[in-house]
VEXDREN-906095 format. One record per residue (C-alpha): x, y, z; residue number from 1; residue in one letter. Coordinates in Angstrom, 2 decimals. Layout:
# VEXDREN-906095
       x       y       z resi resn
       X       Y       Z  NUM    A
...
END
This chain:
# VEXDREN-906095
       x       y       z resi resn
   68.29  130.64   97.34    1    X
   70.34  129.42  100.31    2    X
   71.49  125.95  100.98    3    X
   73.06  124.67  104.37    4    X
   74.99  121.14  104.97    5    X
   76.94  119.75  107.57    6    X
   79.91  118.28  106.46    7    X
   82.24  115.37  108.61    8    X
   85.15  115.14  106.79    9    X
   87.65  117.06  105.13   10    X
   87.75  117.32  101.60   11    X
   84.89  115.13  101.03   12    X
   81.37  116.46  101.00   13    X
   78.19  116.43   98.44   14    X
   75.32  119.02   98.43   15    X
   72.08  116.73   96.91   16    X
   68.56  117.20   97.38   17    X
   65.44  118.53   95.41   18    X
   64.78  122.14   94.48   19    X
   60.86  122.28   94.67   20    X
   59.03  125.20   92.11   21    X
   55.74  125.56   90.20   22    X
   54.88  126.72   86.93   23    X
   53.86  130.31   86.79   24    X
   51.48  129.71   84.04   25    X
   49.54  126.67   85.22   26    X
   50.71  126.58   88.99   27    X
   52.01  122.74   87.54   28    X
   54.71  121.93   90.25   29    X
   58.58  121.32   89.06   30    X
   60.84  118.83   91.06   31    X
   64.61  119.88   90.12   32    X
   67.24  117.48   91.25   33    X
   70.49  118.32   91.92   34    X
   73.66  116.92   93.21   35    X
   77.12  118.65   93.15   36    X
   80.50  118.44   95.41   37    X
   81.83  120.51   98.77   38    X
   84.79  120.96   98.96   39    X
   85.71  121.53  102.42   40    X
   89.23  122.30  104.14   41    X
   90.31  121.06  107.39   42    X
   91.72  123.99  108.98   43    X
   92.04  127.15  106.68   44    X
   94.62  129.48  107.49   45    X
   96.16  132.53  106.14   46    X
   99.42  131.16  104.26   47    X
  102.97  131.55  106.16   48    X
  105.79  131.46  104.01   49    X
  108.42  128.43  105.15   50    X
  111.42  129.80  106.58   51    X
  113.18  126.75  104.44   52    X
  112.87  124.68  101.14   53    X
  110.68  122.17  101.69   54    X
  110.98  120.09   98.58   55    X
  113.59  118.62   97.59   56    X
  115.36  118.54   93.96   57    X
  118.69  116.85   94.91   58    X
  120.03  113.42   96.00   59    X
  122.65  114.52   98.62   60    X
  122.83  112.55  101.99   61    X
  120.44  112.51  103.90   62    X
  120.71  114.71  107.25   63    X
  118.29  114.42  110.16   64    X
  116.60  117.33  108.69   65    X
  116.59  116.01  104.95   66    X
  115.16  112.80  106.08   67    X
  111.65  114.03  105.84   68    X
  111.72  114.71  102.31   69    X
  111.85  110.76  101.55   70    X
  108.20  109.18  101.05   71    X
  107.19  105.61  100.40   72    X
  108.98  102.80   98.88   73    X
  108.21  100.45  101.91   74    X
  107.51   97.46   99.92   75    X
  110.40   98.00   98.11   76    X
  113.06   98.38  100.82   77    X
  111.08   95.28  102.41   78    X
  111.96   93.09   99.45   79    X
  115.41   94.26   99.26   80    X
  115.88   93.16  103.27   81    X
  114.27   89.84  102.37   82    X
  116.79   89.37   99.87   83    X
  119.48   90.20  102.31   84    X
  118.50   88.08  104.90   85    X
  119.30   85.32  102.53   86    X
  122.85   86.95  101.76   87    X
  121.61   87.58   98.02   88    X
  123.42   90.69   95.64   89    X
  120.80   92.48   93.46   90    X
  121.08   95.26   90.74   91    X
  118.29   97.77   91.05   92    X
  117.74   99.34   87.95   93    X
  115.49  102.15   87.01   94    X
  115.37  105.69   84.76   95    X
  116.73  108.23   85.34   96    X
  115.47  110.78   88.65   97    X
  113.52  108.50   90.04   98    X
  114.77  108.40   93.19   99    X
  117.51  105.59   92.81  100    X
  120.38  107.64   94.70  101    X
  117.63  108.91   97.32  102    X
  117.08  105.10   98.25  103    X
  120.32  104.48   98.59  104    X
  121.14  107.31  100.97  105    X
  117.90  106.10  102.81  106    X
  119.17  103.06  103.38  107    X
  122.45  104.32  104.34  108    X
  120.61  106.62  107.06  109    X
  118.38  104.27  108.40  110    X
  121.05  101.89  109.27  111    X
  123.30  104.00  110.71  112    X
  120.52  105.65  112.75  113    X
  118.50  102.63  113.76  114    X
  115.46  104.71  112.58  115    X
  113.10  102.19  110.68  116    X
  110.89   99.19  111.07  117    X
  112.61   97.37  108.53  118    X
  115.16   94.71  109.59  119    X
  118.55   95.62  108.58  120    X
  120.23   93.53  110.62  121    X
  122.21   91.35  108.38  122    X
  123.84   94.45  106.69  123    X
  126.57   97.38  106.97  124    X
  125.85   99.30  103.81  125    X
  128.38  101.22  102.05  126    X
  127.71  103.76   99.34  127    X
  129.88  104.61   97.00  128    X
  129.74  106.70   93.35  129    X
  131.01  105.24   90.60  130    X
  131.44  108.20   89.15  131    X
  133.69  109.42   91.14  132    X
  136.14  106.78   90.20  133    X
  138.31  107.14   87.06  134    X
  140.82  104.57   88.21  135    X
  140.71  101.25   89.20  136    X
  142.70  101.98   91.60  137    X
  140.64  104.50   92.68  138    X
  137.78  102.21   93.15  139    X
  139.34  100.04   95.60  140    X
  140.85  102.91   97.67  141    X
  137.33  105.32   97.69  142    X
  135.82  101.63   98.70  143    X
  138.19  101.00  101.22  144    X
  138.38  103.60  102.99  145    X
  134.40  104.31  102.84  146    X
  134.41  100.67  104.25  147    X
  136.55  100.91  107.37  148    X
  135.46  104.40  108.19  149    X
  132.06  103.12  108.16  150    X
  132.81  100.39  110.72  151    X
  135.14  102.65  112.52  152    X
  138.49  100.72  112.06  153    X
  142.11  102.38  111.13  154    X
  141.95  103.18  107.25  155    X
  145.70  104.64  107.70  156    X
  146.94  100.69  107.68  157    X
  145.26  100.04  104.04  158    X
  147.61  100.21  100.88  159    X
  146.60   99.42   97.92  160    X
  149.47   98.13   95.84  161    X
  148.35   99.81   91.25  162    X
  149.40   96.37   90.31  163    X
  147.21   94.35   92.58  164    X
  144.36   96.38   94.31  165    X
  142.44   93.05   94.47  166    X
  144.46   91.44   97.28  167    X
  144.18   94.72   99.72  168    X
  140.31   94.42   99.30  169    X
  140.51   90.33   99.99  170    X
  143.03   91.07  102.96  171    X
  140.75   94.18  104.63  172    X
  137.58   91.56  104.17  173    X
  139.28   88.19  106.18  174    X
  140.83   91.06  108.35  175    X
  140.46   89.49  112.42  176    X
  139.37   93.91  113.40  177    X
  136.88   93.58  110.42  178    X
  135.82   90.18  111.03  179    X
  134.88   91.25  114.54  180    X
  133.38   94.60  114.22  181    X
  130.85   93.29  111.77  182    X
  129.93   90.65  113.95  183    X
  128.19   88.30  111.80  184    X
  126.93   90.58  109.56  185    X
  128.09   91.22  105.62  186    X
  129.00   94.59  104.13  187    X
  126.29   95.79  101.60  188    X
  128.68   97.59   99.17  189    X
  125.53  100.04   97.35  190    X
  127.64  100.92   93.76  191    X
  125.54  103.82   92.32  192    X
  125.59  105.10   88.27  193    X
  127.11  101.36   88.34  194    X
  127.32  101.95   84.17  195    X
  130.59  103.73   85.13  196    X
  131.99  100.03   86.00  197    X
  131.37   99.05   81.96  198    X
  131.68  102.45   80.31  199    X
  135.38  102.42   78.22  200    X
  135.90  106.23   79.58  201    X
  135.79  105.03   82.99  202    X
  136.85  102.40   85.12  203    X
  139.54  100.66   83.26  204    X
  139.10   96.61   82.43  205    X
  135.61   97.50   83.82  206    X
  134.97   93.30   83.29  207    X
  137.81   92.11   85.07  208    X
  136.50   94.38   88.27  209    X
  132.82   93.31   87.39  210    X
  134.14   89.58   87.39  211    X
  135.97   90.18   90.73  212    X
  132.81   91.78   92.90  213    X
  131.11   88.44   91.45  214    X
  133.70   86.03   92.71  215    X
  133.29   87.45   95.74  216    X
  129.61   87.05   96.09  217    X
  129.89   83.67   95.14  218    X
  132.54   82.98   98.12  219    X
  130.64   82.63  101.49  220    X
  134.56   83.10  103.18  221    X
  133.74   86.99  102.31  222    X
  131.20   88.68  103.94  223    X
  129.90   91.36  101.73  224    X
  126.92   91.60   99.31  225    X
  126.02   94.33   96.53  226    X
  123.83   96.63   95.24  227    X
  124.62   97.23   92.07  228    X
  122.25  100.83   91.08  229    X
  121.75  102.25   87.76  230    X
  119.81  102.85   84.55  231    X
  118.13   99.93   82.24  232    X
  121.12   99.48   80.21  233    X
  122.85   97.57   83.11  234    X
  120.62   94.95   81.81  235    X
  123.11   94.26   78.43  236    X
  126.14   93.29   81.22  237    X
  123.08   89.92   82.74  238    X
  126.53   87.40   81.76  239    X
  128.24   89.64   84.42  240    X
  125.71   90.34   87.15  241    X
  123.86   87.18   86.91  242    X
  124.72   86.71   90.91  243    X
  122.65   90.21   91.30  244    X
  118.92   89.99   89.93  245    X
  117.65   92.72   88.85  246    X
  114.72   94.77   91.12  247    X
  112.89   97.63   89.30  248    X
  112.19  100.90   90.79  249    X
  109.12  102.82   89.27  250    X
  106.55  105.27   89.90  251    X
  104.96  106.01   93.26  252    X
  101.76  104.94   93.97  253    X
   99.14  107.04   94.44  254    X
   99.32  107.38   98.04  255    X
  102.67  107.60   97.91  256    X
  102.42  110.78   95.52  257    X
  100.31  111.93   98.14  258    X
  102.84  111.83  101.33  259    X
  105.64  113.30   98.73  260    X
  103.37  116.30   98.81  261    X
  101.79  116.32  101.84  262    X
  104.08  115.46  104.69  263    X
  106.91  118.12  104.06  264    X
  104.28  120.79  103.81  265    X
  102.10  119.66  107.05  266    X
  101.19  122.93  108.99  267    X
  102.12  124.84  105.80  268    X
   99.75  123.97  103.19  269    X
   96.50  122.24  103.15  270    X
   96.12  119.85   99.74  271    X
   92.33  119.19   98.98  272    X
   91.54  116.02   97.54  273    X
   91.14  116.67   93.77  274    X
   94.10  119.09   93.75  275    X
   96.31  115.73   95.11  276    X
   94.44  113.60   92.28  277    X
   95.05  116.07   89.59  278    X
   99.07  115.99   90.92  279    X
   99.16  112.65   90.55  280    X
   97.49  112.38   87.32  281    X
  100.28  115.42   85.97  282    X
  103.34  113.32   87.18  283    X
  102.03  109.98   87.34  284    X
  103.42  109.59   90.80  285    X
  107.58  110.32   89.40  286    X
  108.92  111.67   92.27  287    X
  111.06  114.46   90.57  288    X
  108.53  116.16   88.99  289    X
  106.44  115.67   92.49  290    X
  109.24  117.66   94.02  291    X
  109.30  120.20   91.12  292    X
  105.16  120.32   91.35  293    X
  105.75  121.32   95.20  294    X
  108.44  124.12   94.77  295    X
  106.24  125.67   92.09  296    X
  103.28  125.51   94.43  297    X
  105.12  127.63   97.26  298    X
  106.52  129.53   94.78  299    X
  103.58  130.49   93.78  300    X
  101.94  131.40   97.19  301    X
  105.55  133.07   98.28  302    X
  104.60  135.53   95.07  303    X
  101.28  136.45   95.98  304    X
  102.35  137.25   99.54  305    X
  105.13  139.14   98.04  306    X
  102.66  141.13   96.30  307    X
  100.66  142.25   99.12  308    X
   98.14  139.56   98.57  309    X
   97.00  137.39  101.82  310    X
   96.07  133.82  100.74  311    X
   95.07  131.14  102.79  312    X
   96.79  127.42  102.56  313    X
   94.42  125.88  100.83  314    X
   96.09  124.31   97.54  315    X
   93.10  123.64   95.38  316    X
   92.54  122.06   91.61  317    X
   92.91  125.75   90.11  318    X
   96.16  126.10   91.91  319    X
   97.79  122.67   90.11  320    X
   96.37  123.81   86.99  321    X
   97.97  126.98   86.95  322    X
END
């Protein structure tokens, strides 16, 4: 038996019709139905190993070349800039490795490389790790000097006096050279692991610096706006950031999931259809173990070329499930 069908699109096809028999006993005919999927690839090709990683497990900056490892989020980054545009603060708060930092940098990149469709206008974002601030001291100088180096101004003027550091940030803010290279628009100062503000082996009198960035929100004579980033016990300091609503970030979306896999692996691999529903249904679109889900996949084919085998770049269900 022999069946032929001509299939349109990739991925999608279904073999149906009616096998015809009769009985050999009474010559009584027999009408079988029968309906089953095609899978069909779009261009099947033997399997080239990448000559670089093409997931990504880490939340460095992004680089022109990293910048194609960060899917979806649009609607998200669009409420944020409609929240800017009205000179609003907000605390974006979500667990852990799911892409919080990666946002962050995105929006750092974008801006400084006038590289999305998303109006940014209003801002001059600043990113800065909490973490890497044990002092309060330290805080304001990191800040500082992130903040004129991103606008291109002389950092080597700014002292911050241990006893004050408040009044060099207020001065460097109502500065006439700061005043005029943000022309009209406000600093967006992005604090990631923002816990680090609150935790007592941290930033010392975390409150009285978490009282400070509010004041200054609340003062349209400073132009500058935050982003405070971090997990969902940020939520226990709402008396504190009560000037900086809180905007979850979740799961991907299906289609989302999709691009995450996808895009970095176009001309590599080939994803059919139920082998990118079974990933999503695995990870429930979390973008780490997306990632991981993708290095184990090349992994995978990099081993059987390794071992003399010659696959082609078709990833399909059998390949997720293994």
């Amino acid at each position: 038996l022999s069946l032929e069908c001509t299939v349109d699109n990739p991925n999608v096809g279904e073999m149906a019709g009616i096998l015809g028999a009769s009985s050999k006993d009474d010559n009584k005919p027999i009408e079988l139905p029968f309906n089953f999927p095609v899978l069909v690839s779009e261009t099947v090709q033997l399997y080239k190993p990448p000559t670089e990683q093409i997931y990504d497990l880490g939340d460095e900056a992004l680089t022109d070349e990293r910048r194609k490892h960060f899917f979806g989020r649009t609607d998200l980054l669009k409420q944020l800039a409609e929240r800017w545009q009205q000179h609003r603060s907000n605390t974006l708060i979500g667990q852990r490795r799911i892409g919080k930092t990666s946002l962050l940098n995105k929006i750092q990149w974008d801006c400084q490389n006038n590289q999305s469709q998303i109006d940014y206008s209003p801002i001059v974002p600043v990113y800065v790790d909490i973490q890497e601030t044990t002092r309060l001291i330290d805080f304001f100088e990191i800040t500082l000097h992130q903040m004129a180096t991103t606008l291109q101004v002389d950092a080597s003027q700014i002292v911050v006096d241990e006893n004050n550091p408040y009044k060099a940030f207020k001065t460097f803010l109502n500065n006439n050279s700061t005043q005029d290279k943000l022309q009209g628009r406000y600093f967006l100062l992005m604090l990631d692991e923002a816990m680090g503000i609150f935790e007592d082996d941290n930033l010392d009198k975390g409150e009285i610096l978490a009282k400070f960035l509010r004041s200054l929100t609340q003062n349209p004579d400073y132009p500058i706006m935050f982003l405070f980033c971090g997990i969902y016990a940020l939520k226990n300091y709402t008396n504190l950031l009560n000037v900086a609503p809180f905007v979850n970030i979740s799961y991907l979306s299906r289609q989302e999931s999709n691009e995450l896999l996808e895009k970095p692996a176009e001309n590599i691999l080939e994803f059919g259809e139920a082998a990118l529903e079974k990933a999503y249904s695995l990870t429930g679109g979390q973008p780490s173990l997306l990632q991981q889900l993708g290095c184990y996949i090349i992994y995978a084919f990099n081993r059987a070329v390794k071992m003399g085998e010659k696959p082609n770049n078709y990833v399909d269900v059998d390949k997720i499930d293994d």
